[in-house]
N, C-alpha and C positions, 0 to 999 in steps of 0.2 A: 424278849431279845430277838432283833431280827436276823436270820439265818437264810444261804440260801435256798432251803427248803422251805419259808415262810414266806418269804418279801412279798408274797403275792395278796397274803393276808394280813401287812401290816401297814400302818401309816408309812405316805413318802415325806409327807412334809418334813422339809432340815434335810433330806440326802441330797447328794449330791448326783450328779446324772450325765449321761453323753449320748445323745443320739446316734444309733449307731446305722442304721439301715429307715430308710423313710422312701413315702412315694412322692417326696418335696427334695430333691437334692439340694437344695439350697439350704436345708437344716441340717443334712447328716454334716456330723462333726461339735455342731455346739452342744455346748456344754454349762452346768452349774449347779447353784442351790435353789433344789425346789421349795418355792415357797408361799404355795396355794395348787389345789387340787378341784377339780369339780368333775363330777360321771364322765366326761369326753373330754377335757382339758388337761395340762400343767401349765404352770405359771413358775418359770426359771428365770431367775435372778444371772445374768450374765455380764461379761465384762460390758457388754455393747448397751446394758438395759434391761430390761423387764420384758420377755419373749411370752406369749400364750401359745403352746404347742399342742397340736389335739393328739390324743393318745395312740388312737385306735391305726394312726398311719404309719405309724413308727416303731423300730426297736429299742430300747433306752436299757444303757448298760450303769449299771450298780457296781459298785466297791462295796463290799460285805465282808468284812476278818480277812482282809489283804486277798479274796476269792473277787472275780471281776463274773457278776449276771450278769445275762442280756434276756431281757423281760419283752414277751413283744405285747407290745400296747393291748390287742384287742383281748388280752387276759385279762386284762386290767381296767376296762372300761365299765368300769361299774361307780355311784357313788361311791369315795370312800366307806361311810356309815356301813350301808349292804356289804363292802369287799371284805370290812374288818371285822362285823358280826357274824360271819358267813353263812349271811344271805343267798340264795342264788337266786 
C-alpha cells in the first residue's frame, strides 16, 4: 500500500500527478495519469496528449489517502526496478 512515507519506493505507474515546481515554467501546473516511467523520465497522459517529463527537474505533487506529496524529482531518479527493490 502506498503511503506517504513510501511513495518513494513504490510504483507511479496509474497515479496521478501535478508538477509543482520545475526549471521549465512552461510545465509547472500540468497535470495527469502517469503512464510510463523510465530512470529520468515520466510519460503523463494529459488533457493536451501524451507529455514526456524528465524527472530530476521538477517537483511532482501526489494525492495519497486525501494527504497531497510533493516528491522532488531527483529522489526519484532511479529505474523504477532499483527504486522499488531498494537498490541504491
Amino acid at each position: 500500500m502506498i503511503t506517504a512515507d513510501n511513495i518513494t519506493s513504490h510504483e507511479f505507474i496509474g497515479l496521478n500527478t501535478m508538477i509543482v515546481k520545475s526549471t521549465n515554467p512552461q510545465v509547472i501546473g500540468l497535470n495527469g495519469r502517469i503512464i510510463n516511467e523510465t530512470k529520468s523520465m515520466f510519460t503523463i497522459n494529459t488533457e493536451k496528449g501524451t507529455k514526456s517529463i524528465a524527472k530530476d527537474t521538477s517537483s511532482w505533487k501526489f494525492s495519497i489517502d486525501g494527504k497531497e506529496i510533493v516528491v522532488a524529482g531527483s529522489k526519484i531518479t532511479k529505474r523504477p526496478f532499483d527504486r522499488i527493490g531498494g537498490k541504491t
